[in-house]
C-alpha positions as CSV (number, residue, x, y, z in Angstrom):
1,X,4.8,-32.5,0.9
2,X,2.8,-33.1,-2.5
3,X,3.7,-31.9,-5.6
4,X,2.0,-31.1,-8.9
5,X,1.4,-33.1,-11.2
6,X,0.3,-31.6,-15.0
7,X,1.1,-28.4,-16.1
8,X,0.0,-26.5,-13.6
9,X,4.2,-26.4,-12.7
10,X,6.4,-24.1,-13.2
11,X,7.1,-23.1,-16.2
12,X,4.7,-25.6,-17.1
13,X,6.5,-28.6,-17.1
14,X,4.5,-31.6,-17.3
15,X,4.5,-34.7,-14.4
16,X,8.3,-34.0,-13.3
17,X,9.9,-36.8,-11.3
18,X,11.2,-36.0,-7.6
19,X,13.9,-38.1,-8.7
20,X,15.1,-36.2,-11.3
21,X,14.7,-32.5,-10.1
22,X,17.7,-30.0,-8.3
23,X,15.3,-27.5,-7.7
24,X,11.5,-27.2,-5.7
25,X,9.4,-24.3,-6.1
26,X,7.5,-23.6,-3.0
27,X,4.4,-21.4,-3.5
28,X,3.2,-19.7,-0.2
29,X,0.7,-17.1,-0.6
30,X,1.2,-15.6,3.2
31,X,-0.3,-12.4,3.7
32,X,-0.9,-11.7,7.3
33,X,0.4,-8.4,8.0
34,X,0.6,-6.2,4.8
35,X,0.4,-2.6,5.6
36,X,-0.3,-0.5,3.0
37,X,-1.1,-2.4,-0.6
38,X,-2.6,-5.9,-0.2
39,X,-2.7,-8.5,-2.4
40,X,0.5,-11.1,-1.6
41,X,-1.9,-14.1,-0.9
42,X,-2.4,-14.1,-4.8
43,X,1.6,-13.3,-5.6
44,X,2.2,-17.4,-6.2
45,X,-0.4,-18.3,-8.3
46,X,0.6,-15.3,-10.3
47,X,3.9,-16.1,-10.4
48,X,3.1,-19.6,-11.7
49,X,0.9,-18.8,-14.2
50,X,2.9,-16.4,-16.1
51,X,5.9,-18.3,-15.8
52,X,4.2,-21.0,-18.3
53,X,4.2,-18.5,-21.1
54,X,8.4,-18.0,-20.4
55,X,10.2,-19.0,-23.2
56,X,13.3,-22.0,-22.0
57,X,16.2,-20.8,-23.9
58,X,18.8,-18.6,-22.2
59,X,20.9,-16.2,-24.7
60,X,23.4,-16.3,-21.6
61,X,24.1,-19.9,-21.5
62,X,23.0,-20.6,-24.7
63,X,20.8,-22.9,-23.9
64,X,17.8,-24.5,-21.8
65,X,18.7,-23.9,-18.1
66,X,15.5,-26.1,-17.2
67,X,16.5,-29.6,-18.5
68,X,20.2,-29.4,-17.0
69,X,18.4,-28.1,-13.5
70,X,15.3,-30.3,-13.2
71,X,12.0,-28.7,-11.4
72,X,9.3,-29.5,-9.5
73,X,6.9,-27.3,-8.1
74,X,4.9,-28.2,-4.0
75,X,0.8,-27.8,-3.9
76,X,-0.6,-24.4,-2.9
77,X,-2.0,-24.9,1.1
78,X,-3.4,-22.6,2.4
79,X,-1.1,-20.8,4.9
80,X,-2.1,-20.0,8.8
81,X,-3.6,-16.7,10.0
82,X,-1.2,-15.9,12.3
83,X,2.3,-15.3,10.7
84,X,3.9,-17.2,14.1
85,X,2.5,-20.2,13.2
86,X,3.4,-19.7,9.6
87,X,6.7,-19.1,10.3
88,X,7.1,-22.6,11.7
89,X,4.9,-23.9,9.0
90,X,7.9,-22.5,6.5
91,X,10.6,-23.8,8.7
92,X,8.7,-27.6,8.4
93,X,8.9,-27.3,4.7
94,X,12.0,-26.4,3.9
95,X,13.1,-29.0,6.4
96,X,11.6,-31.5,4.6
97,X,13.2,-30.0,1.2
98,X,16.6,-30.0,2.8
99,X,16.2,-33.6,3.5
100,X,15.4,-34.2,0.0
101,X,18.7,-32.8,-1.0
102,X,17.3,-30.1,-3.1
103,X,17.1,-26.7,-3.6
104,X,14.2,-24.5,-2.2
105,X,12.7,-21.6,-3.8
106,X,10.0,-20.1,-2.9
107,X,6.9,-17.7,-4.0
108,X,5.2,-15.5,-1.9
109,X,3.6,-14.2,-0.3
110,X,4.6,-11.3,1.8
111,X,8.4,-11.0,2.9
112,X,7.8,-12.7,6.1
113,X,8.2,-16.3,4.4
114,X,11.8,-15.5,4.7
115,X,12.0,-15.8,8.7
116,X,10.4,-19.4,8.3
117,X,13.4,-20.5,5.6
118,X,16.5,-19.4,7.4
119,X,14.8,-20.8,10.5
120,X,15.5,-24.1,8.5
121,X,18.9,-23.5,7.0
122,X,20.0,-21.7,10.5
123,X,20.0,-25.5,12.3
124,X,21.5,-26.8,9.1
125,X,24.5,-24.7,8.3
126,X,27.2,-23.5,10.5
127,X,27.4,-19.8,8.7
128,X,24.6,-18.3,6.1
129,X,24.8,-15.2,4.7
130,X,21.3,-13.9,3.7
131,X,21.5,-11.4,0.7
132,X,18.3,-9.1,0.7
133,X,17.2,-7.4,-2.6
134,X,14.8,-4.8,-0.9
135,X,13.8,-1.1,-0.7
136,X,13.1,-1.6,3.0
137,X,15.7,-2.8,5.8
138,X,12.7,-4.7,7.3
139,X,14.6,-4.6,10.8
140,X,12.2,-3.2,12.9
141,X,12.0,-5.3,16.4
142,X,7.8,-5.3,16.3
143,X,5.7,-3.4,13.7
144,X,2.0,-2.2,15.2
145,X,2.4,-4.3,17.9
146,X,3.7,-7.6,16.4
147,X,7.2,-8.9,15.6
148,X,6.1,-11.2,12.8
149,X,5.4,-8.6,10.8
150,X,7.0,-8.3,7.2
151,X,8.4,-5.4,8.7
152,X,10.4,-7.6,11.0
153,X,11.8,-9.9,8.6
154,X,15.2,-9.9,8.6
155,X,15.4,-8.8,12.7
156,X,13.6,-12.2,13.0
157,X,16.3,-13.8,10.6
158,X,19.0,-12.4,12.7
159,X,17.9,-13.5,15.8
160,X,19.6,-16.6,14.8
161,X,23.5,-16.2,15.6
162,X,24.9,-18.0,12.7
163,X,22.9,-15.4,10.1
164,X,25.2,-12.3,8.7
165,X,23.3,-10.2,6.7
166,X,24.2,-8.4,3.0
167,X,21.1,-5.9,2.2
168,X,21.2,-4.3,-1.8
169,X,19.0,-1.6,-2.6
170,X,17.9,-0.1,0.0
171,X,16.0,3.6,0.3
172,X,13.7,2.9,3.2
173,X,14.2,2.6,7.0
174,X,13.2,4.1,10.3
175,X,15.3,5.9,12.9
176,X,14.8,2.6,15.0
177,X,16.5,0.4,12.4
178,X,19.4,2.8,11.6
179,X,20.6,2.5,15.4
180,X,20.5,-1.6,15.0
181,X,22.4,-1.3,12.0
182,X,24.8,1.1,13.8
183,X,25.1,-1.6,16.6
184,X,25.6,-4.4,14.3
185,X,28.0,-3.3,11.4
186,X,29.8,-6.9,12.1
187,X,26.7,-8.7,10.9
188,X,25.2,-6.7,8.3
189,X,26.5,-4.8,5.2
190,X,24.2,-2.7,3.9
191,X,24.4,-1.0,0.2
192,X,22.5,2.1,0.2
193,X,20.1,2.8,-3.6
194,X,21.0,6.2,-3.1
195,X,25.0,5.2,-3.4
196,X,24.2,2.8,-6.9
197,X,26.7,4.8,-8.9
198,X,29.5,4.4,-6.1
199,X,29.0,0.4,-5.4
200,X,32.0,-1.5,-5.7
201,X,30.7,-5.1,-6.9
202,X,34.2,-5.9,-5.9
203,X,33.3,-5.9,-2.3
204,X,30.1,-7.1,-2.5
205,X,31.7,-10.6,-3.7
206,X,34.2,-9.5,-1.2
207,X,31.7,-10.2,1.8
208,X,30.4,-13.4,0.1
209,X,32.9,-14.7,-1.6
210,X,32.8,-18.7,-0.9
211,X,30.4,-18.3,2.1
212,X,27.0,-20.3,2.0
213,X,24.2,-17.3,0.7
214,X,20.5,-17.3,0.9
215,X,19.0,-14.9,-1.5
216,X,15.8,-12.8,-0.3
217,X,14.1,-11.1,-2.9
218,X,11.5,-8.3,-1.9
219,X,10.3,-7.2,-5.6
220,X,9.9,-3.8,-4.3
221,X,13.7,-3.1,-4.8
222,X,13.1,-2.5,-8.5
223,X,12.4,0.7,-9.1
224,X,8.3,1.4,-9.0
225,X,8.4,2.2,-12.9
226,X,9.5,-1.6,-13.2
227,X,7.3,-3.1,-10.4
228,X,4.8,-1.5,-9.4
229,X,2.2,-4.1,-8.6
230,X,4.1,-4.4,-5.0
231,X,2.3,-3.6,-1.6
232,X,4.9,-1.0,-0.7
233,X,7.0,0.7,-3.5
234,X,9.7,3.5,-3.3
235,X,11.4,5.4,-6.0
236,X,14.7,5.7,-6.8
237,X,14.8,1.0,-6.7
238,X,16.9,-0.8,-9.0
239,X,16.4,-1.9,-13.0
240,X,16.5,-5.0,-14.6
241,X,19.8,-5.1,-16.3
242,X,21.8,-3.8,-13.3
243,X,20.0,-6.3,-10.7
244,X,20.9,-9.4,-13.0
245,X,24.7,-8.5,-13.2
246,X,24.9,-8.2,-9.5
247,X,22.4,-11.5,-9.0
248,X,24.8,-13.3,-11.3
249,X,27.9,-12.3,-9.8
250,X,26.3,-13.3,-6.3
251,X,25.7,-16.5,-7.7
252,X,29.0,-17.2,-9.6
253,X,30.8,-16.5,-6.3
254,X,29.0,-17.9,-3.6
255,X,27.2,-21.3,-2.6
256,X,23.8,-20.0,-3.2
257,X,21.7,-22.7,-0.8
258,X,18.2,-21.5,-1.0
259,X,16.3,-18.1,-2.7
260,X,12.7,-16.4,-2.0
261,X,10.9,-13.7,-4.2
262,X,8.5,-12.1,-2.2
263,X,5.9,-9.4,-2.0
264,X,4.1,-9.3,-6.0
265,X,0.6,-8.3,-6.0
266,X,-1.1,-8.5,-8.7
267,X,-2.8,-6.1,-10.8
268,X,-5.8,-7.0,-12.8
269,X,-5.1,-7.2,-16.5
270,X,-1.5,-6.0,-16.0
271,X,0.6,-9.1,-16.2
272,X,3.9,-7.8,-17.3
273,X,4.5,-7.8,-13.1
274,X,3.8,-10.8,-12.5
275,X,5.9,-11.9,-16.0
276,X,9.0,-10.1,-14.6
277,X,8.6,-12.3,-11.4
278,X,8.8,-15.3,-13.5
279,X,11.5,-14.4,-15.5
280,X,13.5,-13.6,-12.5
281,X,13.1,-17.0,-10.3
282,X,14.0,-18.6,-14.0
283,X,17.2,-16.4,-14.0
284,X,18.4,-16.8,-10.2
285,X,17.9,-20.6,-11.2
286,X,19.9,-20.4,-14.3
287,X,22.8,-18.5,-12.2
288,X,22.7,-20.7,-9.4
289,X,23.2,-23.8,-11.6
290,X,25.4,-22.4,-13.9
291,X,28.3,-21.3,-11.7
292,X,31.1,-22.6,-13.6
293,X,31.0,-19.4,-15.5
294,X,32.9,-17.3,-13.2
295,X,33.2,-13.6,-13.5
């Protein structure tokens, strides 16, 4: 794996030492099998470039999350055309990360990039529960003939035993993936957008509290009026305020191991999207290495 360099890092940190980083950013503009908008391939480089106009200082913490966390961001490649091969690509990576002893994160891309990671963790860790941020339930067994599809995500990530399943946000699904859930209620906990005002954060940490969690972030569970430069959005998502509170409480309460964001396409000349995205990787890092502040 090589690394950059200058400050073409995140957050525009300038010839970082592997020795000296927690946390690597892995860029991975995969877009293979996007259905409706397009435009995930570019979602990394996006991502990158906004987060070097992201000011350090966190009014939360009160201070600079960066220089107690220590980041290092992987080279762009260019990913596979067939999301198969990608997925084992993924896995690779975040094997070699693992064995680093640091923390992955990575950019996509669309949400497929997820399948590849809890490949990795799923050979690593006895239990992980994967906590999606997502509009869709992305359980589908095959979308238009092909089971890698983004569509498939989190069916592919549950194909591994060991993988329980926490979804937040949700408003989408087919009549397909409501029978899995029905068939699978031991493995998956599933908090409907259209229930927001009844959510009991209580059992959310209730289902993760202490467990090892992986956090999948589809930026189409914000609310379209936040995000709209995703690929497939859906009213009635989540705000910013609301989905930090929840993000920090996930991470205050649970070994958070490894997190995604997934699914930004950019619009031309419209960077507040693509700023959001930043912000938010910056946040989930500040929450994950910040969990002395319990809540």
């Amino acid at each position: 794996m090589k690394f950059e360099k200058s400050n073409a890092n995140f957050l525009g940190i300038k010839n970082p030492l592997i020795k000296n980083t927690k946390a690597i950013i892995l860029p991975y503009g995969l877009e293979n099998t996007t259905s409706y908008g397009v435009g995930t391939k570019s979602g990394p480089k996006a991502i990158l470039k906004a987060s070097r106009q992201l000011e350090l200082y966190d009014d939360f913490y009160n201070n600079e999350p960066e220089k107690n966390i220590g980041i290092i961001t992987a080279k762009l490649e260019k990913p596979p055309s067939k999301n198969r091969e990608a997925i084992h690509r993924i896995e690779k990576l975040i094997s070699e990360i693992l064995k680093l002893n640091k923390f992955p994160f990575m950019l996509g891309g669309e949400h497929t990039i997820t399948a590849g990671a809890i490949n990795a963790f799923a050979k690593k860790y006895e239990e992980i529960i994967v906590i999606q941020f997502d509009a869709h339930t992305d359980l589908r067994q095959e979308y238009q003939n092909n089971i890698y599809s983004h569509a498939c995500t989190m069916r592919r990530c549950l194909d591994n035993k060991n993988i329980k399943l926490l979804s937040i946000g949700i408003r989408s699904s087919s009549i397909e993936e409501v029978a899995y859930l029905n068939k699978n209620k031991k493995r998956i906990n599933i908090y409907w957008a259209k229930d927001k005002k009844n959510w009991e954060l209580k059992e959310i940490i209730k289902f993760i509290k202490n467990k090892k969690t992986y956090i999948t972030f589809d930026l189409d569970c914000f609310d379209p009026s936040l995000m709209p430069a995703t690929g497939t959005p859906e009213p009635g998502g989540l705000f910013w305020d609301e989905t930090l509170d929840i993000l920090m409480r996930i991470c205050s309460n649970s070994n958070v191991i490894g997190a995604d964001i997934n699914e930004l396409s950019p619009i031309k000349n419209f960077q507040s999207c693509d700023f959001l995205a930043a912000k938010l990787c910056y946040k989930i890092l500040s929450f994950v290495f910040n969990t002395h502040k319990k809540l």
